[in-house]
C-alpha positions, 0 to 999 in steps of 0.5 A: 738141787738145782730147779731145773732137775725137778721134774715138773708134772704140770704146766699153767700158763697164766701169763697176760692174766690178772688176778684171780685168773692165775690163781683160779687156773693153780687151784683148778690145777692142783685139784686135779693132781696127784699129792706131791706133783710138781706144778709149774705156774708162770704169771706176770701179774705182781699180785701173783707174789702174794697171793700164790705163797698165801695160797699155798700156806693156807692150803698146805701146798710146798712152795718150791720156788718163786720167780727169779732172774733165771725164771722171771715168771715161774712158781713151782709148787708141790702139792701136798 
């Protein structure tokens, strides 16, 4: 299934903001939740590609995608 058929739940918008500060605004956005909601973070802050799969590893959260070409700032996350 191609990402853009997903239906994502949420929006955060963490662009322009260093770390913690997108992954503060995932966490604080994931709590307030439903378990399988899909959550769509955009960051441009390169500390972002690691710190946002850890987060969802250590948390049993799904990491849908990372960013790509066709979606240079953009994670999708499931909550578990």
């Amino acid at each position: 299934m191609d990402n853009d058929e997903l239906t994502i739940s949420t929006s955060v918008n963490g662009l322009g903001l260093t770390c913690p500060e997108p992954l503060m605004l995932l966490r604080k956005c994931v709590r307030e939740s439903n378990s399988g909601d899909l959550i769509a973070l955009f960051s441009d802050d390169p500390v972002s590609l690691r710190d946002v799969p850890a987060f969802c590893e250590f948390m049993h959260h799904t990491l849908v995608s990372l960013p790509d070409a066709e979606h240079p700032h953009r994670f999708l996350i499931r909550k578990g």
